[in-house]
MINULUM-788376 format. One record per residue: residue in one letter; y, z, x negated of N, C-alpha, C, O in turn. Coordinates in pm, whole numbers, plus 50000, padded with zeros to 5 digits. Example, Ala and Ser with C-alpha at 12.3 -4.5 7.8 and 13.67 -1.06 7.14 Angstrom:
BEGIN
a494315078048681495505078048770496705078048680496685084648576/s497755070848715498945071448633500035078748710501145080448659/
This chain:
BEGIN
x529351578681949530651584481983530721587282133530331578782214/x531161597982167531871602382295532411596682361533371591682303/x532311592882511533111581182566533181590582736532271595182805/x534521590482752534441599282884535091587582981536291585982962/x534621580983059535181573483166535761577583290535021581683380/x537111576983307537321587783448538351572383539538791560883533/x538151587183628538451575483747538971585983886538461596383928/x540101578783931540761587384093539821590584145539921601884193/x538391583284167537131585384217536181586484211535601578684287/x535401594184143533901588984143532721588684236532471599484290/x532021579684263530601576684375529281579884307528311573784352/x529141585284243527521588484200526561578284277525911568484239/x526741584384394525931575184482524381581784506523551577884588/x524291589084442523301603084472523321613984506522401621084546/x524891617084484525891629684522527271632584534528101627084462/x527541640184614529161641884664529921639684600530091647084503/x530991625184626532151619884534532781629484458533141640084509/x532981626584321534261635084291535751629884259536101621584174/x536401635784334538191633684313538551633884189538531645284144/x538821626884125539321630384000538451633083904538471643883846/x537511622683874536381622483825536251620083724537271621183656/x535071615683657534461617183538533341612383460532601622183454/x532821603483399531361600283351531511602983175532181595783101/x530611616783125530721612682985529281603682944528251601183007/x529691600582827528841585682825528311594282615529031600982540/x527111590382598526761590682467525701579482401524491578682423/x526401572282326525871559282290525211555882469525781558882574/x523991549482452523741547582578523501554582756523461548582863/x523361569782726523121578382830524071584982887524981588382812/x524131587382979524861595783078524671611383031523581616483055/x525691619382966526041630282934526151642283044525431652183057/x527241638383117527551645383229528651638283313529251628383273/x528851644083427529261637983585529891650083640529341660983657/x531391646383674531621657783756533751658583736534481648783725/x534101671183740535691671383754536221663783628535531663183526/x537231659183636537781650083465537581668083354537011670083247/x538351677883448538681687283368537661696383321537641704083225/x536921693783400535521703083316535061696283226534961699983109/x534731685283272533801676083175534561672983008533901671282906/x535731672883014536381666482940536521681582842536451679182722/x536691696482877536691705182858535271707082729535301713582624/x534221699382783533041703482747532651691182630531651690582560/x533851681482636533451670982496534751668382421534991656482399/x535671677482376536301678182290536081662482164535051657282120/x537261659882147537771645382083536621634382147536041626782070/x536391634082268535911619282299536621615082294537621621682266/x536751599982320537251586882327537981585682485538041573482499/x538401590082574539191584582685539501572882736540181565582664/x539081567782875539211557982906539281558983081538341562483153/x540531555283123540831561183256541161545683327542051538183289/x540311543183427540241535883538541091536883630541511548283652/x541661524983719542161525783856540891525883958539781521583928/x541201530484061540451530784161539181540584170539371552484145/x537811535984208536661537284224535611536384084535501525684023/x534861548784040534091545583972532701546483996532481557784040/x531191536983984530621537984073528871536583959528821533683839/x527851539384041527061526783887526981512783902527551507383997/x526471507483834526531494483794525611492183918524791499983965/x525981477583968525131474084099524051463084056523901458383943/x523261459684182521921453384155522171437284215522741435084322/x521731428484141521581415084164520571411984259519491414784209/x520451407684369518901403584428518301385284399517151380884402/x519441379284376518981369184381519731358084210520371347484212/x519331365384103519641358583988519101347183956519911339683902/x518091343183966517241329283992518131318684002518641310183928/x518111323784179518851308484252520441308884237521151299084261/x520991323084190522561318784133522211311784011522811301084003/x521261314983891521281306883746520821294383748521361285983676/x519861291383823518971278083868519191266783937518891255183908/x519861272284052520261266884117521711266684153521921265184273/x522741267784080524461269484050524381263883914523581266783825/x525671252783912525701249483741527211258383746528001256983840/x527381264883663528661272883648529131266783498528691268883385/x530591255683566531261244383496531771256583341532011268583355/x531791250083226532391252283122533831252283165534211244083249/x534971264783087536211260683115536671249283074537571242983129/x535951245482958536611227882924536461212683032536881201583000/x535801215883153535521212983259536281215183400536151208083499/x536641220083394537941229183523538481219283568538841219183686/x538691207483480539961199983553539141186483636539591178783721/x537781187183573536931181183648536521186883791536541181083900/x536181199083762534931203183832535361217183907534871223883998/x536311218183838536791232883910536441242483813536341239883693/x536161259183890536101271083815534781271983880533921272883793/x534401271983973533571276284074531941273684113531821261784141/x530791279984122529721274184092529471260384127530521257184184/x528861252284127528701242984170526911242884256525951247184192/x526751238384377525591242984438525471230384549526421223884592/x524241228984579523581215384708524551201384622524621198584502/x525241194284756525231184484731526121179084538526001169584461/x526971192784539527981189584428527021189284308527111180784219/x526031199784312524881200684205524361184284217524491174784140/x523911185284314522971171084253524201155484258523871143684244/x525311159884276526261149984218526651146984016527301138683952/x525881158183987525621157883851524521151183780524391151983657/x523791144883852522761138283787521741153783707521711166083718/x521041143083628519791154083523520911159383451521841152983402/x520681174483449521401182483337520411180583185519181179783194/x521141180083047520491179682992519911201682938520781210382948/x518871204382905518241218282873519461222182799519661234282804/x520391214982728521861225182647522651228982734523151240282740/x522921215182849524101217982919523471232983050524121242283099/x522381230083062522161238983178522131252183104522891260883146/x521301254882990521561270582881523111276182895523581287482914/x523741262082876524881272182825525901272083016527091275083028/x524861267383145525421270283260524771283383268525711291283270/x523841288883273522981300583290523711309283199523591320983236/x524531307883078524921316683027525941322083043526191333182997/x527011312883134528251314783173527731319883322528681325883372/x526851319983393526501324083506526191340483439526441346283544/x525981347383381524991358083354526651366583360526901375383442/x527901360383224529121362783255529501367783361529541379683393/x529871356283432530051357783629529571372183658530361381583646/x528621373583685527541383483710527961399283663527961408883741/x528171399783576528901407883477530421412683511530811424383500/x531151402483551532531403083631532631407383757533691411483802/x531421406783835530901414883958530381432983950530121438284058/x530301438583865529931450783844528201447683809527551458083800/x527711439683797526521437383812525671443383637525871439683522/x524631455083703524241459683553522761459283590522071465383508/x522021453083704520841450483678520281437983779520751436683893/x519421430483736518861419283837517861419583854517231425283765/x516941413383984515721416984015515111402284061515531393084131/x513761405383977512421390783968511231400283975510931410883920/x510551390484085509001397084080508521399083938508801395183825/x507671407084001506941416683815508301422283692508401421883569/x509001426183782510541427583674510241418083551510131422983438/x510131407283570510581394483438510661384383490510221382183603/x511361374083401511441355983418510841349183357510661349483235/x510291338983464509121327483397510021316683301509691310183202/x511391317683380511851307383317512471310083203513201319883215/x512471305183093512711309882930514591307082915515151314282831/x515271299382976516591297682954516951312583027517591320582958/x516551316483167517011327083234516281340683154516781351883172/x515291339283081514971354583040515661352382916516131363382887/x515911345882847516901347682712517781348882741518201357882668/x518711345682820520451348882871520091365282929520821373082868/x519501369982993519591380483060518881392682941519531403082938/x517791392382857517351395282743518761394282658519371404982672/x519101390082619520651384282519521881396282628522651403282562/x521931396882729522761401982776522641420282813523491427982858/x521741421582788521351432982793521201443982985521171455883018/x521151431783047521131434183183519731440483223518781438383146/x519541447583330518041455383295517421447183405517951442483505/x516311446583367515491438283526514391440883575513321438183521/x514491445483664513891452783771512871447383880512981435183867/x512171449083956511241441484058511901438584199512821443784263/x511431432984211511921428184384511561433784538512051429884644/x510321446084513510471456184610511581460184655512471464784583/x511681458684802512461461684894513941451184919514931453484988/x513541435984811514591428084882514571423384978513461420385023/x515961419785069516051413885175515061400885182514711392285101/x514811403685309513761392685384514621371185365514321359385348/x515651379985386516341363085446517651367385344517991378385299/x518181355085329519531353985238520971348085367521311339985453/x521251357985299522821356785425523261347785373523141344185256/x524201340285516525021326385432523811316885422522681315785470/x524831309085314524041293185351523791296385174523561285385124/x523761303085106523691305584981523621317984902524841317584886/x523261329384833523541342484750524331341584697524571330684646/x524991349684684526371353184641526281361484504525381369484479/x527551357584404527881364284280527971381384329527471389984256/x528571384684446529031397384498527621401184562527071394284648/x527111412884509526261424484583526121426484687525011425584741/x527311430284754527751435684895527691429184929527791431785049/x527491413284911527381405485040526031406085129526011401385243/x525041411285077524181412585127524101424985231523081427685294/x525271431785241525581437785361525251451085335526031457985400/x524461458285270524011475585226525251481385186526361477485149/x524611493085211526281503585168526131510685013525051509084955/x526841515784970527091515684875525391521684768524941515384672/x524771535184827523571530284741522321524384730521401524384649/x522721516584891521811503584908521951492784777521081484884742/x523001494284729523681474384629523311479084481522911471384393/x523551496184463523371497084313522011502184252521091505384326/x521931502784127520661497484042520191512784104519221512784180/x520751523584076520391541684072521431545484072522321538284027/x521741560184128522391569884084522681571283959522041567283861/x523921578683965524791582983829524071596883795524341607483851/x522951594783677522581610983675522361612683502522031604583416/x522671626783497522731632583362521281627783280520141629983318/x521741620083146519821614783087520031598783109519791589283036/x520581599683237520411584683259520991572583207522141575883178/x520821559383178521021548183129522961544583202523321540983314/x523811548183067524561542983140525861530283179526911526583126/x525151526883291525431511483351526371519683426525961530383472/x527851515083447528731519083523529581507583587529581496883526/x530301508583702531301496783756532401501583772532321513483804/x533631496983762534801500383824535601491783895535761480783843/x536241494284022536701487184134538011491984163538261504084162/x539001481884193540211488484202540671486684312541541478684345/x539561501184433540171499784595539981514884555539231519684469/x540941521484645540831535984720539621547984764539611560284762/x538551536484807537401546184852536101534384881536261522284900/x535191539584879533801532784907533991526685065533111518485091/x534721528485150534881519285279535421508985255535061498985318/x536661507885134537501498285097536721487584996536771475284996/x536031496384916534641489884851533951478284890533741468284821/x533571480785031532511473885083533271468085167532491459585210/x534431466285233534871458385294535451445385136534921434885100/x536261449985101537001439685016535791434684896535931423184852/x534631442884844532951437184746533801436284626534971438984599/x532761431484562532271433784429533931424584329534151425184208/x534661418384420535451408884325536621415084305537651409384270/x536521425584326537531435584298537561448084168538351457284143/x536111442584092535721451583985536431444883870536521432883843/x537061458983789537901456083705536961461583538537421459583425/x535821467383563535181467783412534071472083471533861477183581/x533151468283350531551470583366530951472883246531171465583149/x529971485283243529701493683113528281492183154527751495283261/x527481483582984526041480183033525561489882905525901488582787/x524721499582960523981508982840525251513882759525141511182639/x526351519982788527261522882765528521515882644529241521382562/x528291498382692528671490082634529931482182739529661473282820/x530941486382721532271476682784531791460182802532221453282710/x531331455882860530771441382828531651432282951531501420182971/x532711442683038533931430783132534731444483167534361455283211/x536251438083120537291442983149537971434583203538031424483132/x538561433583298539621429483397541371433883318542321426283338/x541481442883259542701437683227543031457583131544091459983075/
């Protein structure tokens, strides 16, 4: 089915924004890109689905490892213990040995997270994971994974961040590829004004994320 995603904005991120934009979507590929009114002109009874803000592609993870591995991301039945919030250094090892269930099902609520960030691809040397809890959650999630050519040297902060942009690149420094016709489509949506507002306020401002043209986080 036909799925036209529009948005006040669109960023391709390979080519000149469009105002009042547009992504048609078919089962998994990118159809076409461009005015709401042409595009929409050209797929008669799609499905409609209109965004606030910024629509952009899906952005790139650099460091999924040490967020899944090294972050236990508490169960909500846990909150009142432990908070919402990853848990990392000293609070991690205030947990003693995780047992292989409890940490699966932290890696799986981490992959979530991830997902709530605009995040539609992550990157491990040789694009795969040695570790079998992290390649089944990310395998299971349908996130694409990619190699680690051209990641940053050093990790900002005292830790990697759920948010993309924190690693400081502009907008098609953070995401997986361009928005192009054929292509796989992973999309984000953010609810700021423009790609300056983007990258100042990051990734925790994304209100849905479309993996292989699958809704897999809506914000509201």
């Amino acid at each position: 089915m036909l799925t036209i995603h529009a948005a006040p904005l669109v960023l391709p991120a390979g080519a000149d924004p469009v105002v009042d934009g547009a992504v048609v979507v078919d089962g998994d590929r990118i159809t076409a890109v461009g005015p709401y009114d042409e595009v929409a002109e050209d797929a008669p009874g799609a499905r409609g689905r209109r965004w606030p803000g910024v629509l952009t592609p899906g952005l790139r993870q650099w460091h999924p490892l040490w967020l899944l591995r090294h972050c236990y991301h508490p169960d909500p039945r846990e909150a009142d213990e432990l908070g919402e919030q990853p848990l990392w250094g000293e609070r991690l090892t205030a947990l003693g040995d995780l047992t292989e269930s409890r940490w699966s099902g932290s890696v799986r609520r981490g992959v979530q997270r991830m997902l709530r960030y605009g995040t539609t691809a992550v990157a491990s040397p040789g694009a795969r994971f040695r570790d079998p809890l992290v390649a089944t959650a990310v395998a299971r999630s349908g996130l694409t994974v990619v190699g680690t050519t051209g990641a940053p040297g050093t990790l900002l902060g005292e830790r990697p961040d759920l948010d993309p942009f924190a690693e400081g690149y502009d907008l098609p420094g953070t995401v997986h590829g361009p928005l192009t016709v054929g292509g796989r489509a992973d999309l984000a949506v953010f609810d700021v004004p423009d790609e300056a507002a983007l990258r100042e306020r990051g990734a925790a401002t994304c209100v849905a994320t479309v993996l292989a043209g699958r809704l897999v986080y809506r914000a509201r």
